[in-house]
MIDOSE-1310 file (N, C-alpha, C; in nm, 2 decimals, decimal comma, always signed):
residues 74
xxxx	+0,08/-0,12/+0,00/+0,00/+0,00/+0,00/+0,09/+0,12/+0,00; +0,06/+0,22/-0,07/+0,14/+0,33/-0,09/+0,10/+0,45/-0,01; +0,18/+0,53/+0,03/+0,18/+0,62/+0,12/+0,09/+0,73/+0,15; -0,01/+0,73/+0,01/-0,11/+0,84/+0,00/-0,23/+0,70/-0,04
xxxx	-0,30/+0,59/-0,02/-0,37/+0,53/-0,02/-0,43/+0,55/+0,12; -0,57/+0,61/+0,15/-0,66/+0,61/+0,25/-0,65/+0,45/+0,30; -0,61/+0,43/+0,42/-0,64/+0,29/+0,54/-0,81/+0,28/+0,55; -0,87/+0,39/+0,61/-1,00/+0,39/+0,65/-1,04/+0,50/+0,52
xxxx	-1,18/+0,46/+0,53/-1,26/+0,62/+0,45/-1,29/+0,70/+0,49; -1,27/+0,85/+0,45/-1,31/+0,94/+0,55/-1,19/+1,02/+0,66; -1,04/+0,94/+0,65/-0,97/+0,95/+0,73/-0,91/+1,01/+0,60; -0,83/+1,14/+0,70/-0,69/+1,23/+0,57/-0,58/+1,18/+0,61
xxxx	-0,53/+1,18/+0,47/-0,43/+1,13/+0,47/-0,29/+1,20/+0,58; -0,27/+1,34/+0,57/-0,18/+1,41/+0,62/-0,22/+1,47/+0,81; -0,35/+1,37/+0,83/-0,37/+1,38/+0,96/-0,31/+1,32/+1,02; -0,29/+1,18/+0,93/-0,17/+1,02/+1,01/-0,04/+1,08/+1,11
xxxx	-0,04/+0,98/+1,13/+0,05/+0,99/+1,26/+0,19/+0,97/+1,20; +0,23/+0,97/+1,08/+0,35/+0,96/+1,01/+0,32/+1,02/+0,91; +0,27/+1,09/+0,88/+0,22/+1,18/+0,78/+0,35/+1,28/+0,72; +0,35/+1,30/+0,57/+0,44/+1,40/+0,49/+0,34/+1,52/+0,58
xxxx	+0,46/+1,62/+0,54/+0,41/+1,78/+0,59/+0,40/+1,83/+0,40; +0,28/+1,91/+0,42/+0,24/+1,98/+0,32/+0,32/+2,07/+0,27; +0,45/+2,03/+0,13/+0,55/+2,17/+0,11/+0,58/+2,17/-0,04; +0,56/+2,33/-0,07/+0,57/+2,36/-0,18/+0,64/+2,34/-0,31
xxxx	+0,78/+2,24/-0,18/+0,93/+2,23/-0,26/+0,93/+2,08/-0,31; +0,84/+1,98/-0,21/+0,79/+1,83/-0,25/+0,71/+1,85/-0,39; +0,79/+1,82/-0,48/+0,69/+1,83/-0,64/+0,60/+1,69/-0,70; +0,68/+1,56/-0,68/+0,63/+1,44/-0,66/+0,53/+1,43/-0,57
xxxx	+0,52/+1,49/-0,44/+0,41/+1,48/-0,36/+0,26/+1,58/-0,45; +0,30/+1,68/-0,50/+0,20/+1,79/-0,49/+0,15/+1,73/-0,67; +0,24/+1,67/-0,72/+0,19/+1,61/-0,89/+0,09/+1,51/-0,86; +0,11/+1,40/-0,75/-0,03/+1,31/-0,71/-0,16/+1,38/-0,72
xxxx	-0,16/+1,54/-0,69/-0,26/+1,61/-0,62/-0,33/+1,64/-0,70; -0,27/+1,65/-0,88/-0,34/+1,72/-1,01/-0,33/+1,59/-1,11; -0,42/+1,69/-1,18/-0,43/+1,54/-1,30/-0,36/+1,59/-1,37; -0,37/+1,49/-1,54/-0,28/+1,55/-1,64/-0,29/+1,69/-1,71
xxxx	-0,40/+1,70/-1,68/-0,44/+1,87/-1,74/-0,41/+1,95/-1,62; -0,33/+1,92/-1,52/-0,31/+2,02/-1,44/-0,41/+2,10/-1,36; -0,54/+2,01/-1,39/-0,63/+2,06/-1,26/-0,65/+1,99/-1,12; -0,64/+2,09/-1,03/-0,64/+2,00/-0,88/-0,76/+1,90/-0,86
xxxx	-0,74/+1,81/-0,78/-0,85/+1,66/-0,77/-0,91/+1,77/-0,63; -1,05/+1,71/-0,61/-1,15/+1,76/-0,54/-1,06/+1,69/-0,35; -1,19/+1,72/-0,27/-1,10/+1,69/-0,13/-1,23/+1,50/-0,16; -1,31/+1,50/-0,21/-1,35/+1,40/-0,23/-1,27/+1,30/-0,30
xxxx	-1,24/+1,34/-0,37/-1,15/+1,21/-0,50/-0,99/+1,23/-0,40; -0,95/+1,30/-0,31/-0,84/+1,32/-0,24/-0,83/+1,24/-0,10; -0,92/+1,23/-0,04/-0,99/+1,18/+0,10/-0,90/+1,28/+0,23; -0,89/+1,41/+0,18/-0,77/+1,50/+0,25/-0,89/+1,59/+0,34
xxxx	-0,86/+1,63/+0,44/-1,04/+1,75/+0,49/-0,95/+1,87/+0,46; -1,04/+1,96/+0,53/-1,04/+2,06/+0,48/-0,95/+2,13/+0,53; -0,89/+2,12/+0,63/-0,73/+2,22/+0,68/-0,66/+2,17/+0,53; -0,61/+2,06/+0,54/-0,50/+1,99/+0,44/-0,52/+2,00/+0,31
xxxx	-0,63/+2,02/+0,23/-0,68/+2,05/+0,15/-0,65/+2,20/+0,11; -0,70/+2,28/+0,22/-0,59/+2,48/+0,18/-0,49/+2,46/+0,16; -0,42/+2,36/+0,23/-0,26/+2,39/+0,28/-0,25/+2,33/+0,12; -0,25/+2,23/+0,07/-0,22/+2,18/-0,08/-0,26/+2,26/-0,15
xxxx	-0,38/+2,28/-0,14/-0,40/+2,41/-0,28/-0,27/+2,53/-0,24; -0,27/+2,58/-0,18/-0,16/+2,68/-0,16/-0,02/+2,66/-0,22; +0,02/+2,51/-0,17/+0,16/+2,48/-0,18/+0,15/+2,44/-0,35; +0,02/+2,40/-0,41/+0,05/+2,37/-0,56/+0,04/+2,55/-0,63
xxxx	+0,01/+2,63/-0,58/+0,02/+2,75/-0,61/+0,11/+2,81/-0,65; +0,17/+2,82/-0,51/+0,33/+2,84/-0,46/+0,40/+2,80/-0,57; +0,44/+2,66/-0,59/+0,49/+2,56/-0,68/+0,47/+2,60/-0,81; +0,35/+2,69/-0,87/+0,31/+2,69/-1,00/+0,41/+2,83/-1,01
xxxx	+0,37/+2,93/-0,94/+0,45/+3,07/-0,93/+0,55/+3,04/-0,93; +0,66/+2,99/-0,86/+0,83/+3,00/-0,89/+0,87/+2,86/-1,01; +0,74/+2,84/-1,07/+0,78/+2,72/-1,18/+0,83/+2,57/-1,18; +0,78/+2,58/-1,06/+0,83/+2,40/-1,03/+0,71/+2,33/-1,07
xxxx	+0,57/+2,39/-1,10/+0,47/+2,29/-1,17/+0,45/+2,40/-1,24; +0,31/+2,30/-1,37/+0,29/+2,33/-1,53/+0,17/+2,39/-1,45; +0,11/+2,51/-1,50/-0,02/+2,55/-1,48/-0,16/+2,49/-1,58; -0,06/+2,43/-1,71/-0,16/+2,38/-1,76/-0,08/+2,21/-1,81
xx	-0,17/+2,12/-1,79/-0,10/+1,95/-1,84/+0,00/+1,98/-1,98; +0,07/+1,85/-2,05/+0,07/+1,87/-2,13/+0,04/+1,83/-2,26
């Protein structure tokens, strides 16, 4: 089972008790988060709530502004 696979339903993933910290500079973490067209996945299709869910939108933001992700797939 891989590290962003929900255990339970309903549980986020970045609440775990060994949980990655949400950062702008992890690009492999924040590429799970979008599809190929570069749109972000919902907190539904994510199983993330809703603190962790700002904190990613933000940090894919972040990441899009100093160019470390594509704003649009390709």
């Amino acid at each position: 089972m891989s590290k962003f696979e929900p255990t339970r339903r309903g549980v986020c993933k970045f609440c775990a008790k060994d949980a990655p910290i949400v950062d702008y500079k992890d690009i492999p973490t924040l590429q799970k988060f979008s599809s190929a067209q570069g749109k972000m996945f919902g907190r539904k299709k994510l199983g993330t709530c809703a603190k962790h869910q700002r904190l990613i939108k933000q940090a894919v933001k972040r990441a899009r502004f100093l160019g470390l992700l594509r704003y649009i797939g390709r």
